[in-house]
C-alpha positions as CSV (number, residue, x, y, z in Angstrom):
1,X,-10.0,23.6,1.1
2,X,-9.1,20.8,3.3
3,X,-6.1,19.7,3.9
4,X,-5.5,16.3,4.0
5,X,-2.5,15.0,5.7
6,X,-0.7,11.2,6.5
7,X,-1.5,10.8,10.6
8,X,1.1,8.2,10.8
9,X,5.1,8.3,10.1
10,X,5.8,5.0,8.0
11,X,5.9,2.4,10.4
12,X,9.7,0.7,9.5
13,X,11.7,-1.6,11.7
14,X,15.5,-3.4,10.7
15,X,14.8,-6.2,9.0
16,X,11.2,-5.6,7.3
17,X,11.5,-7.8,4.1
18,X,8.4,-6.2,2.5
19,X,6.3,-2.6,2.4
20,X,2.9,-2.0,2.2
21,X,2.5,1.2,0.1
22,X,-0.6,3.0,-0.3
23,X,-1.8,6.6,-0.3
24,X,-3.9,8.6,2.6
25,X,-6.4,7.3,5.3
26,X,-9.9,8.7,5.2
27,X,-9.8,12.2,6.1
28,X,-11.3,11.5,9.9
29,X,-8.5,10.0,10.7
30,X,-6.5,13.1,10.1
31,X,-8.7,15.4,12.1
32,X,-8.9,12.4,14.8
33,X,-12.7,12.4,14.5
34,X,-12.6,7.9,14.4
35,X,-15.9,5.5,14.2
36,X,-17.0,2.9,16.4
37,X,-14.8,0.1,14.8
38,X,-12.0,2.2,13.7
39,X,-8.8,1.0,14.7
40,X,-6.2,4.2,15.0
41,X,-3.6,2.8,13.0
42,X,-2.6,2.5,9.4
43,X,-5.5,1.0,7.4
44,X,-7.4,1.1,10.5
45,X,-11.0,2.2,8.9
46,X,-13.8,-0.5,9.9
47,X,-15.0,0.4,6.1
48,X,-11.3,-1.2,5.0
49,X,-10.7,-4.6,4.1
50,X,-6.5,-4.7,4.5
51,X,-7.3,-6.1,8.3
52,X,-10.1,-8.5,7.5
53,X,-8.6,-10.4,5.0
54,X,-5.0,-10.6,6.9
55,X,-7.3,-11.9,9.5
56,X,-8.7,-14.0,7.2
57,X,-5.1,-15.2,5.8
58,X,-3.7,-15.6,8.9
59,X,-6.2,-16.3,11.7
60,X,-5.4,-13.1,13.6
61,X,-8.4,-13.2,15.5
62,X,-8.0,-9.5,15.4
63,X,-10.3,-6.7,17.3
64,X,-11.9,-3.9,15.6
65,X,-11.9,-0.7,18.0
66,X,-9.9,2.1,19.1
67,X,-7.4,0.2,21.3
68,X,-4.2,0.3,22.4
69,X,-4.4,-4.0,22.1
70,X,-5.9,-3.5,18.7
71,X,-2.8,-1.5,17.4
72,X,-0.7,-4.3,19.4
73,X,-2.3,-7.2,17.5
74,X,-1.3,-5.6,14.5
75,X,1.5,-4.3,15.1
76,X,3.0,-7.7,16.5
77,X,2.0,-9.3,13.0
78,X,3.8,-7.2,11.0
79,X,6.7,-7.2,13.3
80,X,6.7,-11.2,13.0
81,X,5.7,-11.6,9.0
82,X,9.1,-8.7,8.7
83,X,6.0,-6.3,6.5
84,X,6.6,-2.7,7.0
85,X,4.2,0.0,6.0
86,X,5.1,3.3,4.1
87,X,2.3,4.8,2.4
88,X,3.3,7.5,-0.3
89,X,1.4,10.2,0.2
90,X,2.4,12.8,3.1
91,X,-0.4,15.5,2.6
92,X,-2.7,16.7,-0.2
93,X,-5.4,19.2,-0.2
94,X,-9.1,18.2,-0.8
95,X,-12.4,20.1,-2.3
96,X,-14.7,17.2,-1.0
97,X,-14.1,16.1,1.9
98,X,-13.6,12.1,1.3
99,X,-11.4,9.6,0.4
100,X,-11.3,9.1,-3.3
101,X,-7.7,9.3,-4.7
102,X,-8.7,11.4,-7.4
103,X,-10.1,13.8,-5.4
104,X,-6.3,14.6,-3.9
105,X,-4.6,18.1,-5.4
106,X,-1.2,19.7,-4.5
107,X,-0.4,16.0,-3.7
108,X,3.2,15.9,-1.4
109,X,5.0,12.6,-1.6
110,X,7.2,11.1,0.9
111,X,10.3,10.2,-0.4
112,X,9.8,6.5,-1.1
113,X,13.1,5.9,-2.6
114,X,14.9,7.3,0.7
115,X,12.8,4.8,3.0
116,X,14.0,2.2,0.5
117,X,17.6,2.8,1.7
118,X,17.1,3.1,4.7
119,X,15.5,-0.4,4.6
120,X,18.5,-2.4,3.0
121,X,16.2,-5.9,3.2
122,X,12.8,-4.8,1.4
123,X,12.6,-6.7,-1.4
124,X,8.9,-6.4,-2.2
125,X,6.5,-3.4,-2.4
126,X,2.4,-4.1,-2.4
127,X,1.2,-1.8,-3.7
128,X,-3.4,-1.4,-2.4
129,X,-4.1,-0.6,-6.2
130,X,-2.8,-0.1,-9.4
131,X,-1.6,2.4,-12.0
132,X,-4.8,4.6,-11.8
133,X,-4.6,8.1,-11.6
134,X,-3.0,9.0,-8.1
135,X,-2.8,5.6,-6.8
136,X,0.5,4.4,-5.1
137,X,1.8,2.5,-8.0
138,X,1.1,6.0,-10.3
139,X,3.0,8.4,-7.9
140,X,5.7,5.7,-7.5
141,X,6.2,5.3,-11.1
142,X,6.4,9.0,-11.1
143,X,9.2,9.0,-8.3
144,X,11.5,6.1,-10.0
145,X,11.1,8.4,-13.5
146,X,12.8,11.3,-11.8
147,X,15.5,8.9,-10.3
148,X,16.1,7.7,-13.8
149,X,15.0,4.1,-13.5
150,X,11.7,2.8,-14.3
151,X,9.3,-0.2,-13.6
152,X,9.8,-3.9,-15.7
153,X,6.7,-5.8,-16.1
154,X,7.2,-9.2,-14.7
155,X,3.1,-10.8,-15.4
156,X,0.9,-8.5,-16.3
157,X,-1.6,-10.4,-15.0
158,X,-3.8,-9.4,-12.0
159,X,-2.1,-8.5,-9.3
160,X,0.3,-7.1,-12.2
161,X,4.0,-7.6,-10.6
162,X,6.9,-5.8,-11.6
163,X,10.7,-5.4,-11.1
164,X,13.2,-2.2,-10.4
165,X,16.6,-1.8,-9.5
166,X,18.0,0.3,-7.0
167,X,21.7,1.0,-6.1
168,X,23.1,-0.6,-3.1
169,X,24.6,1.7,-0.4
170,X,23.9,5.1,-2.0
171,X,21.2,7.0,-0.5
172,X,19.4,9.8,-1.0
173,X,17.2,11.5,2.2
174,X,16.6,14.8,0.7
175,X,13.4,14.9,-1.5
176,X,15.6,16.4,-4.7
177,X,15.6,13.9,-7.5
178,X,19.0,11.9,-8.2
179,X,19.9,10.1,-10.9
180,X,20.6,6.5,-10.7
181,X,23.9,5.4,-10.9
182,X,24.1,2.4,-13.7
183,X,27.5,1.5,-12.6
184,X,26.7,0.8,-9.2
185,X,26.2,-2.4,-7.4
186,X,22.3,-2.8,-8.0
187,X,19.6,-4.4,-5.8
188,X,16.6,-5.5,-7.9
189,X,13.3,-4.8,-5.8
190,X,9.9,-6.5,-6.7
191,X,6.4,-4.3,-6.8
192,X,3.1,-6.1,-6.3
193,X,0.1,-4.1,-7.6
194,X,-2.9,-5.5,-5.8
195,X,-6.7,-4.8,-5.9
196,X,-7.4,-2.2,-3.5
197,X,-9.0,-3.3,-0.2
198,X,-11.9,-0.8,-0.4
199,X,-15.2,-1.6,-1.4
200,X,-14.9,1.3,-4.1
201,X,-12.7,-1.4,-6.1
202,X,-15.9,-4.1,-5.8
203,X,-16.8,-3.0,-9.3
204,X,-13.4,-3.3,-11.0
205,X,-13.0,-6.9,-9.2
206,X,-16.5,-8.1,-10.5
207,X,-15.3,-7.2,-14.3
208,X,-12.2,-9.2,-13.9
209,X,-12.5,-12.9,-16.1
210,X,-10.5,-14.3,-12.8
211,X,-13.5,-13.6,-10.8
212,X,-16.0,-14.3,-13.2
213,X,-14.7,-17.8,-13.0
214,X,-14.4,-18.8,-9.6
215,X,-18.2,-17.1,-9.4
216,X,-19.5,-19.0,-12.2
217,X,-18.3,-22.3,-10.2
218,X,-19.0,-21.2,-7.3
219,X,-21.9,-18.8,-6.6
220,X,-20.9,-17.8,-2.8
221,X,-17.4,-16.4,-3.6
222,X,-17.5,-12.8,-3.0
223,X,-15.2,-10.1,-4.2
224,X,-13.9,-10.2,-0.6
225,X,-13.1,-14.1,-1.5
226,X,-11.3,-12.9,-4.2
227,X,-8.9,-10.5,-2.2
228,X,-8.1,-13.3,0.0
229,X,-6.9,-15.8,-2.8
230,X,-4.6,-13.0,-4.2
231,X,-3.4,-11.3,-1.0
232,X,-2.5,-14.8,0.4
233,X,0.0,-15.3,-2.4
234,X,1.7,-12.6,-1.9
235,X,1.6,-11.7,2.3
């Protein structure tokens, strides 16, 4: 059995306005065993698309390799665009060694809800996938349920978008549940659920009406295409 743990503590800084919340890094990046391509920082496989179509968005001009400039570049984005990072999942063990969410057992959360206090200006979580069986949106929904609140749909279009509230001031770094306070002031916190950056998602984007569109009119957008219309609306 492997097991399959987070290399990287959340990367938070004062005044990060948004999170990026996913679940684990390919397992090569826990035993430190990185491709030509890899960068060696969150969402860092060269099979990922989070990079390329932020580099895409924003012009980055980005490199693809094991550097320290590599982690610089986007570490200096995030820092300027106020994103933060805090993926939910801290370990899990594995019979396959890969990196299918489903695959993940004996899944151990980090304590999203604490990180959330901690970061008094996040107003917006984005979610790389939806409600599926151990994605980041399904653990999450899981953690708000056992702090008695829960998630309010906002579109349930694609990217579905949602609302929560979270008490102001009262925090809670211990990874015991606690119930929301309803009389408390409250702090209403936005989630973004957005097709996952992977190319294991390619077949979910092609089914989608959305795409099936913009195809139809024009026959060179891609899936890829697609990411970058939705992420741009919402980085």
């Amino acid at each position: 059995m492997f097991l399959h743990s987070h290399p990287y503590e959340p990367f938070l800084f004062e005044g990060a306005t948004k999170l990026i919340v996913g679940t684990l890094p390919p397992p090569r990046f826990t035993t430190d065993d990185l491709k030509p391509g890899d960068v060696h920082f969150c969402y860092g496989s060269k099979d990922g698309q989070l990079w390329p179509i932020l580099d895409k968005i924003f012009d980055l001009g980005l490199r693809y390799e094991n550097s320290e400039q590599a982690v610089k570049q986007r570490t200096d984005f995030l820092r300027e665009r106020r994103i933060g990072i805090c993926d939910i999942v801290e370990s899990a063990t594995r019979s396959k060694i890969d990196a299918s969410d489903l695959g993940m057992r004996s899944v151990k959360l980090r304590n999203l809800i604490s990180y959330l206090h901690r970061c008094p200006k996040v107003d917006t979580l984005l979610f790389t996938g939806g409600n599926s069986k151990n994605g980041p949106e399904y653990f999450f929904r899981k953690q708000l349920k056992e702090h008695g609140a829960d998630l309010r749909v906002v579109s349930s279009d694609v990217p579905r978008i949602h609302e929560f509230q979270l008490p102001i001031g009262l925090g809670n770094d211990s990874g015991n549940s606690h119930q929301i306070n309803s009389a408390a002031e409250m702090r209403t916190i936005r989630t973004v659920s957005l097709t996952a950056p992977s190319g294991a998602a390619n077949r979910a984007v092609g089914s989608l009406l959305a795409y099936k569109k913009q195809k139809d009119a024009d026959p060179n957008f891609t899936t890829f295409d697609f990411r970058v219309l939705q992420y741009k609306a919402h980085f």
